[in-house]
KEDO-367166 format. One record per residue (C-alpha): x, y, z; residue in three letters; residue number from 1. Coordinates in steps of 0.05 Angstrom, whole numbers. Layout:
((X,Y,Z),'Ala',NUM),
...
//
This chain:
((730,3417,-2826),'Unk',1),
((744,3349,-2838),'Unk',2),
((730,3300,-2894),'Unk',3),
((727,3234,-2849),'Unk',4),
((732,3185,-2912),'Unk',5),
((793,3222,-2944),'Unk',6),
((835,3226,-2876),'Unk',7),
((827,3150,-2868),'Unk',8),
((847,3141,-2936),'Unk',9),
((907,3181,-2926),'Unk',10),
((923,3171,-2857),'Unk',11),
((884,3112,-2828),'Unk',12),
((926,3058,-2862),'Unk',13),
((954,2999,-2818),'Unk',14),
((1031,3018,-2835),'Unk',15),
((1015,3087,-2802),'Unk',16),
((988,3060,-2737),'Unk',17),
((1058,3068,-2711),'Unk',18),
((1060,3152,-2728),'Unk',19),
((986,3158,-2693),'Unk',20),
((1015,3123,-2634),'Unk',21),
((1074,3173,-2629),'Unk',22),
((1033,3233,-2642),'Unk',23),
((978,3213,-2596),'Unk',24),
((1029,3208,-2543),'Unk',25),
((1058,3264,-2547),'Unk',26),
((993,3306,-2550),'Unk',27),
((973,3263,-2485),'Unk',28),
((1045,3292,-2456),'Unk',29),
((1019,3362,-2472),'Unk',30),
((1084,3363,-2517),'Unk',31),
((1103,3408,-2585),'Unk',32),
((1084,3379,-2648),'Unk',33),
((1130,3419,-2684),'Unk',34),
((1185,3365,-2689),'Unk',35),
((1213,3297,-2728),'Unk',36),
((1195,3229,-2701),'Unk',37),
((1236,3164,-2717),'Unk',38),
((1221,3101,-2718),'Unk',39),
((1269,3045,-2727),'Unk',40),
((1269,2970,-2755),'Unk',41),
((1217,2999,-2798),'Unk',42),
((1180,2958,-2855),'Unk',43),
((1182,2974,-2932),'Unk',44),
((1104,2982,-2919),'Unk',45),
((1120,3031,-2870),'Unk',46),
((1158,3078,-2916),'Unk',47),
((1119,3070,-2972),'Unk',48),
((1059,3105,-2929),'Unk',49),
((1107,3152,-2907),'Unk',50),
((1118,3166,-2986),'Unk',51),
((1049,3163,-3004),'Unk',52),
((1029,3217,-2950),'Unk',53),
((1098,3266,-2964),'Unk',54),
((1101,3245,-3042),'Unk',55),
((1173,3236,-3026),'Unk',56),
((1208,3163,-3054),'Unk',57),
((1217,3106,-3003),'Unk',58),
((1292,3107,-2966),'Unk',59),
((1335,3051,-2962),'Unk',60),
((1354,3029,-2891),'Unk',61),
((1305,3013,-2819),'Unk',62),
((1308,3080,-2795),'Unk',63),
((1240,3126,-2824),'Unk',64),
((1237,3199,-2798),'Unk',65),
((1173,3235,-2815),'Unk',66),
((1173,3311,-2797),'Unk',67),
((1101,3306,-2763),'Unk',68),
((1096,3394,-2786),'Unk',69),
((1100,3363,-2859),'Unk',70),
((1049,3315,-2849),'Unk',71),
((998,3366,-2814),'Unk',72),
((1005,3417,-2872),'Unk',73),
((988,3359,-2926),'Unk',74),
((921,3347,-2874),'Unk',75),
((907,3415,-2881),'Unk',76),
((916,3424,-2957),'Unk',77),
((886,3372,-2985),'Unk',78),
((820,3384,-2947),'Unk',79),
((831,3320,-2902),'Unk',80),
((830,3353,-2841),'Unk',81),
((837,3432,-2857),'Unk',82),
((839,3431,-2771),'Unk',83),
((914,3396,-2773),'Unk',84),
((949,3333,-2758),'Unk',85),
((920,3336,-2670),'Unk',86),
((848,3349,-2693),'Unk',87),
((864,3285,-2738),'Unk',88),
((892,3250,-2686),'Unk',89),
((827,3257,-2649),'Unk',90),
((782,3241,-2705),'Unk',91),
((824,3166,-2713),'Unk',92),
((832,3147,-2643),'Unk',93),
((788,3180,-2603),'Unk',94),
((789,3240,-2551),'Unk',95),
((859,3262,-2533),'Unk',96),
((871,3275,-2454),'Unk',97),
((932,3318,-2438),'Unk',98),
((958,3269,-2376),'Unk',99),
((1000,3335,-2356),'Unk',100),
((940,3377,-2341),'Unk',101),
((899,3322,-2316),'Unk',102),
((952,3308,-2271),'Unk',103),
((958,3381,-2240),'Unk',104),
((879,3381,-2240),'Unk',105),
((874,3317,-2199),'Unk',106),
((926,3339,-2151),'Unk',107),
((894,3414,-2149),'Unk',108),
((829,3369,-2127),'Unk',109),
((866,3332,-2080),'Unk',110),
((889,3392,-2045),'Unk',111),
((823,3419,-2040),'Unk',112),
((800,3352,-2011),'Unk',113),
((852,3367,-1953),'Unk',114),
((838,3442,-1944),'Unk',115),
((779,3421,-1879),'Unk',116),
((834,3388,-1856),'Unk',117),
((887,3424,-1860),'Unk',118),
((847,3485,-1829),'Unk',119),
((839,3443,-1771),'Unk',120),
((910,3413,-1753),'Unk',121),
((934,3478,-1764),'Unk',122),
((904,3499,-1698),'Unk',123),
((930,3440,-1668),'Unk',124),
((996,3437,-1676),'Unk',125),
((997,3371,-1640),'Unk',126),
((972,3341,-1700),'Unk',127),
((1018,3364,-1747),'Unk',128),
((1062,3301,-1755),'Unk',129),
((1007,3255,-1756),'Unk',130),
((973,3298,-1810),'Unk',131),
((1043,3291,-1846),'Unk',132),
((1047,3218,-1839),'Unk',133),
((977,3203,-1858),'Unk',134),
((999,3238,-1928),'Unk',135),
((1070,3213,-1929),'Unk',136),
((1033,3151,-1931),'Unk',137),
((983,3160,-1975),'Unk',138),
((920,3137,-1926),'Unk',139),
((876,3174,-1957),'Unk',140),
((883,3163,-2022),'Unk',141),
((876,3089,-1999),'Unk',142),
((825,3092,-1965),'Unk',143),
((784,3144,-2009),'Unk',144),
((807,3128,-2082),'Unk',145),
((787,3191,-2118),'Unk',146),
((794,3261,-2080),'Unk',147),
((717,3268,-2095),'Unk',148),
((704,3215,-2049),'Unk',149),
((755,3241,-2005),'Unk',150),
((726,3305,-1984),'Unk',151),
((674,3294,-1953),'Unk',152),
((717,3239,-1913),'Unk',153),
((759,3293,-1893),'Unk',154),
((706,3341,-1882),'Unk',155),
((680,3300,-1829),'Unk',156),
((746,3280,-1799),'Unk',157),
((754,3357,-1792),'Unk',158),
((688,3360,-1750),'Unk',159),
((709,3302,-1712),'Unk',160),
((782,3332,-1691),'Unk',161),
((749,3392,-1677),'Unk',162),
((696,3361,-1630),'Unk',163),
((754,3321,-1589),'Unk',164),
((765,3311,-1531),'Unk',165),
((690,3300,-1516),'Unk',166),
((660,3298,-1448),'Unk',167),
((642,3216,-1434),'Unk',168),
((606,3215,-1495),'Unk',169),
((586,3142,-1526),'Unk',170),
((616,3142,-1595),'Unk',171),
((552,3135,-1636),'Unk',172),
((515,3192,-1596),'Unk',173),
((580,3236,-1622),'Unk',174),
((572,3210,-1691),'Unk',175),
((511,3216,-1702),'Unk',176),
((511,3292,-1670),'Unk',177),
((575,3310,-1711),'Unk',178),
((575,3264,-1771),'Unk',179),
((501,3259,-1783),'Unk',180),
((512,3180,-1778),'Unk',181),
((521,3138,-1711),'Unk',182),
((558,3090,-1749),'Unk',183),
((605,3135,-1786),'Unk',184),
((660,3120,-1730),'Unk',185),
((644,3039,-1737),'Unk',186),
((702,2990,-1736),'Unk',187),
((728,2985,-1798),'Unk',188),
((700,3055,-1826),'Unk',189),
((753,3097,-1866),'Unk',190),
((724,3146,-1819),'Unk',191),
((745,3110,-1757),'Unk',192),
((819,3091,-1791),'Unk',193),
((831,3163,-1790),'Unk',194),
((799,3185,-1735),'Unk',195),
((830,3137,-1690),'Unk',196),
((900,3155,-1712),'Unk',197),
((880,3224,-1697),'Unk',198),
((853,3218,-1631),'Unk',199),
((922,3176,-1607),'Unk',200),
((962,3233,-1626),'Unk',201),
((920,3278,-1586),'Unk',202),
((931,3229,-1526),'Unk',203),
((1004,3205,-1539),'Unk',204),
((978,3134,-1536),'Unk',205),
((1020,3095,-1571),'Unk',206),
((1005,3052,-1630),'Unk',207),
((964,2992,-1626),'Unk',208),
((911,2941,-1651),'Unk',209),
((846,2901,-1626),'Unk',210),
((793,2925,-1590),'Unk',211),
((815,2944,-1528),'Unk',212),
((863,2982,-1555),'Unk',213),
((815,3020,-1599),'Unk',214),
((769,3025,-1531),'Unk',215),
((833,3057,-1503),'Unk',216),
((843,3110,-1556),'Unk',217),
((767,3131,-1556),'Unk',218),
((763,3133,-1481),'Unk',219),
((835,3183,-1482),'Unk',220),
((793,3243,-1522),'Unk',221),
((727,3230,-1481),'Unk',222),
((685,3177,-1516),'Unk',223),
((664,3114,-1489),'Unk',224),
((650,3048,-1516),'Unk',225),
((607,3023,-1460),'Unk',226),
((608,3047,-1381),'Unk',227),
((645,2992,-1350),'Unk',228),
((710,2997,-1397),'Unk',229),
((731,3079,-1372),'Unk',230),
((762,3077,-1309),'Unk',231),
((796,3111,-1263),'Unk',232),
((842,3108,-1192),'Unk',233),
((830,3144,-1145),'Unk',234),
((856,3146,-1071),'Unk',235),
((828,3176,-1008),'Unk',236),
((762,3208,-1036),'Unk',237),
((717,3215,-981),'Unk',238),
((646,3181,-1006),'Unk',239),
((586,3194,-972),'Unk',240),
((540,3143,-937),'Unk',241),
((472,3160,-985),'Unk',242),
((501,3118,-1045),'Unk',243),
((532,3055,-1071),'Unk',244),
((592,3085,-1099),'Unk',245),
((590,3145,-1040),'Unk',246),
((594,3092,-986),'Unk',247),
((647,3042,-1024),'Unk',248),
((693,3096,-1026),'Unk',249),
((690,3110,-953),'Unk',250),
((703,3037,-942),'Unk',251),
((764,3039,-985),'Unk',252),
((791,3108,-957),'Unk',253),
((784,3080,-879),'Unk',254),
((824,3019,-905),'Unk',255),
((873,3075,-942),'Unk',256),
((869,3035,-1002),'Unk',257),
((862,3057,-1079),'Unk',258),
((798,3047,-1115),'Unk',259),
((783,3039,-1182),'Unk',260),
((708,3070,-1204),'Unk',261),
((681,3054,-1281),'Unk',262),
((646,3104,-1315),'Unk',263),
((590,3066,-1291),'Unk',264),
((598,3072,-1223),'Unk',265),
((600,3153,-1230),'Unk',266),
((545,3164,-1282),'Unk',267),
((487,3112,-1249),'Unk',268),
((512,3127,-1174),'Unk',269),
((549,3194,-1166),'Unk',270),
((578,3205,-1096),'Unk',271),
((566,3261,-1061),'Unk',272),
((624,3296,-1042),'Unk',273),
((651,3364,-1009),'Unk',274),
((723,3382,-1016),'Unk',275),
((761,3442,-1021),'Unk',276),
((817,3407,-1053),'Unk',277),
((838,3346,-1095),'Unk',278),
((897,3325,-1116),'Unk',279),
((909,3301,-1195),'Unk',280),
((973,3260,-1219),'Unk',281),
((992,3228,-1285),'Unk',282),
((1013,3154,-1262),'Unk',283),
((982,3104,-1220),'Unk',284),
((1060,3099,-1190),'Unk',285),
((1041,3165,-1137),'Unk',286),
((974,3128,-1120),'Unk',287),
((1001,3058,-1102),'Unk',288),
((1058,3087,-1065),'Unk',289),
((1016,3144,-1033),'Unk',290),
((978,3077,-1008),'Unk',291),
((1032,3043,-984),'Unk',292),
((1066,3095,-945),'Unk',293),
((1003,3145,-919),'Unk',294),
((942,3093,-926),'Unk',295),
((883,3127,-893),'Unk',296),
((923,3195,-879),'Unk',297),
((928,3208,-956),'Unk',298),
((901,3266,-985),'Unk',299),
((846,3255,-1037),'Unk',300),
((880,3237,-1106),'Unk',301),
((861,3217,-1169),'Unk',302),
((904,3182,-1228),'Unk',303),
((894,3214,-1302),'Unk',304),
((928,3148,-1325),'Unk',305),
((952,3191,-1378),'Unk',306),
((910,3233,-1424),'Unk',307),
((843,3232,-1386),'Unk',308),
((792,3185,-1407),'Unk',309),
((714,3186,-1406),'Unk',310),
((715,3169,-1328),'Unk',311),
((770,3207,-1302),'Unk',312),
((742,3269,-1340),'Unk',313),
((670,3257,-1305),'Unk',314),
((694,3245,-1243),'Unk',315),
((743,3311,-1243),'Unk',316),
((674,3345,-1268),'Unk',317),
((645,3320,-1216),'Unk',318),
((688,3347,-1158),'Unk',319),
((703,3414,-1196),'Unk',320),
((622,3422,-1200),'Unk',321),
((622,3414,-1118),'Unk',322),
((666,3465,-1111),'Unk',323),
((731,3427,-1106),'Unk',324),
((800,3459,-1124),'Unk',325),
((843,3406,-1171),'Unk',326),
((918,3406,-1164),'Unk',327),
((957,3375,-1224),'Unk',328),
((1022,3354,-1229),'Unk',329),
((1048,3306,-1286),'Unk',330),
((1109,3287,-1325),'Unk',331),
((1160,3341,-1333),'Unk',332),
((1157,3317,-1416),'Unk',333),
((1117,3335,-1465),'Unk',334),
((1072,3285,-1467),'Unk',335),
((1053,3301,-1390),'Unk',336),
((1052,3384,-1413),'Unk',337),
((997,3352,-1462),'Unk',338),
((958,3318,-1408),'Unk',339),
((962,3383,-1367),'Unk',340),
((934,3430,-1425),'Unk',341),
((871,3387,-1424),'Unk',342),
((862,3384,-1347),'Unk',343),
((876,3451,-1338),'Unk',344),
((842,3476,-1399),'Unk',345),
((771,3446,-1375),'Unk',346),
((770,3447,-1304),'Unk',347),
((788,3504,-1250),'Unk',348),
((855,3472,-1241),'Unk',349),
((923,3501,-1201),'Unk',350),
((998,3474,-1211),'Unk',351),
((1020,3421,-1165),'Unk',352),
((1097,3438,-1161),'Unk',353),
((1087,3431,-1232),'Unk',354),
((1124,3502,-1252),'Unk',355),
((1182,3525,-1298),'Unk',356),
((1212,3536,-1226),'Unk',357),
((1195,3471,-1200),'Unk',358),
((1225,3438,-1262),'Unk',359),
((1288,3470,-1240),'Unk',360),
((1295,3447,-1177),'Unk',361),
((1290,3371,-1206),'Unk',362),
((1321,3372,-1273),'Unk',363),
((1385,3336,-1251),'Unk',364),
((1336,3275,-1236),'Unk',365),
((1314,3261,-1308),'Unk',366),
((1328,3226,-1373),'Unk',367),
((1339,3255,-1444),'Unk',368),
((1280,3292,-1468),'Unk',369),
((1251,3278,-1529),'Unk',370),
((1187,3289,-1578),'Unk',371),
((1147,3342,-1606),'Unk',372),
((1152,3412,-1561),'Unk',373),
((1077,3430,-1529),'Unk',374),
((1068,3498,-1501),'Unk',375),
((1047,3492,-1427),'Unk',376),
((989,3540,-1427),'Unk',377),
((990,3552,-1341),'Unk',378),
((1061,3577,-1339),'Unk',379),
((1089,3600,-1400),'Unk',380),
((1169,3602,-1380),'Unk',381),
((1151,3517,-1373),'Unk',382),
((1168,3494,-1443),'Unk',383),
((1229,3536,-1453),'Unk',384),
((1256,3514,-1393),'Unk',385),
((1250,3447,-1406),'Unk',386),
((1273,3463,-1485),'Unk',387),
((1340,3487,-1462),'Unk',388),
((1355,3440,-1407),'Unk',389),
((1337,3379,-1456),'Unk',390),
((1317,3337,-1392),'Unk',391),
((1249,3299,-1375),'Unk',392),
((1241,3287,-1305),'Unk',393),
((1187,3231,-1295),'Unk',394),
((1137,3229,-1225),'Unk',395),
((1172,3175,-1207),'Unk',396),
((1231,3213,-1185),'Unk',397),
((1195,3264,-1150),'Unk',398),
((1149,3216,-1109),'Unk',399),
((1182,3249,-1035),'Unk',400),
((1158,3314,-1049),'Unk',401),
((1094,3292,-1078),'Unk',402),
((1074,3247,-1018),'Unk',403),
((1102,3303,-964),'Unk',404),
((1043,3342,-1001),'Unk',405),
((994,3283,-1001),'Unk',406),
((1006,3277,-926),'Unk',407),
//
């Protein structure tokens, strides 16, 4: 119980403002009240409201000590507050928040913002240092504000990472199927921050800004801004004579030179083709000297560019669907074992001399290797190999054996 007008009187007095002050601190620290304060440079006002509350005289000197347990047992016997000095605390200044507890609440809700997440990047450990870095840096809590507002973010960052790489899809069709909104993955969207910087670890694009470069990421995991900015090279594709883009690329194999086809050109017009094998590299280096050196005797070949985007992933759907076999060879790195995991993990794909044995015969070609390890998931003695001989060996230096294949 507390008698309101006889606390005041007692404690409420301007020359005790300091001691509320101190003790509401402390109870906002979640500290012990059980203990002396001090204040210093104090006023003879000050101690003589110290006296009047203790009944103890006024003490010369600056420095006042009040034992705060003294204080809370006059409270509670003279009826002013029979709750004790915090409950009087609270009935002066208001409701008393222990910062402590808040603290480890907040960050308890933070961490169950993240959980979606976290469930998700811990099945793709390719993720795991961009996941770091986005909490290193505190994006989301930039971005969201309050970890109520940042769950559902996350939530549907989860479903996005989950849903990539997509199949050629136009970004709002995939964010409207997977985030209920086809403009949740707008420019400028906390969404789309996120996701982005998601999506170019997946690829190993590296960073960037503008448009293009955000038309770049999208198109690496499979979604597509418009038809006409996907593309891919290709060399010595057969066509067919019934359509546009059938009968361009015969013009372009009979001249044996590489052709570039938009996502366009495969979705509106797909050729018709029948192969029993197709060749897949990483860099447009093979293709421009495959042209250069076999022309019109080149094998059909087609350039990932790197992590496949919308077009090279429909037109490898394409030929895999007519009954084509896909050879891939890539980068003896890790970021060419990532681009292999996502060819061979969606289409009926062999090795192209791209084996833990293989590796070894080129090794003493290469550079120092470097980045985050990927598990090769066609040949699992690949990434060890490569592990212990610390060496990246690029397409470039194995361009002979590639073309005597290609030939």
């Amino acid at each position: 119980m507390t008698d309101a007008d006889r606390l005041r009187r007692l404690l409420g007095d301007e020359d005790l403002a300091w001691l509320l002050a101190r003790v509401r601190k402390r109870m906002e620290r979640g500290e012990s009240l059980d203990t002396t304060v001090t204040l210093r440079g104090a006023t003879a006002g000050q101690r003589a409201a110290v006296h009047r509350i203790l009944g103890r005289p006024p003490r010369l000197g600056e420095t006042l000590s009040v034992s705060l347990p003294a204080v809370d047992q006059v409270l509670r016997t003279s009826g002013a507050c029979r709750d004790g000095l915090a409950a009087a605390v609270v009935t002066l200044t208001g409701d008393v928040v222990n910062r402590k507890v808040a603290a480890e609440e907040r960050e308890r809700a933070w961490q169950a913002a993240f959980a979606p997440i976290n469930d998700v990047v811990g099945e793709r450990p390719e993720l795991a240092e961009w996941l770091a870095g986005v909490k290193r840096a505190g994006l989301v809590r930039r971005l969201a504000g309050t970890p109520e507002d940042a769950a559902p973010l996350l939530t549907d960052l989860a479903a996005v990472i989950e849903n990539l790489p997509a199949g050629g899809e136009p970004v709002g069709e995939f964010a409207a199927r997977v985030c209920r909104s086809a403009h949740a993955l707008d420019d400028g969207q906390p969404l789309t921050t996120l996701a982005l910087g998601a999506a170019r670890a997946l690829s190993g694009l590296r960073e960037g800004s503008g448009a293009q470069w955000r038309r770049d990421v999208w198109a690496s995991v499979g979604l597509v801004r418009d038809e006409l900015s996907s593309t891919v090279l290709t060399l010595g594709l057969p066509g067919d004579s019934r359509t546009p883009t059938g009968r361009a690329l015969t013009a372009w194999r009979e001249a044996g030179e590489p052709t570039v086809l938009t996502l366009r050109h495969i979705r509106r017009n797909p050729p018709r083709m029948t192969l029993k094998r197709v060749f897949v590299c990483e860099n447009p280096v093979v293709i421009s000297t495959a042209a250069d050196r076999l022309g019109s005797a080149c094998a059909p070949v087609v350039c990932t560019g790197g992590q496949p985007g919308a077009a090279v992933v429909e037109l490898l759907r394409l030929l895999a669907d007519s009954g084509a076999q896909l050879y891939y060879h890539g980068d003896f790195d890790w970021g060419g074992l990532r681009i292999g995991n996502t060819v061979f993990g969606r289409f009926p794909s062999e090795p192209w001399r791209y084996r833990a044995a293989d590796y070894g015969a080129v090794m003493d070609r290469g550079r120092e290797l470097s980045g985050i390890e990927v598990a090769a998931r066609w040949d699992a003695d690949l990434a060890p190999a490569m592990r212990e001989a610390g060496v990246a060996v690029e397409e470039e230096h194995v361009l002979d054996t590639l073309l005597a294949d290609l030939a």
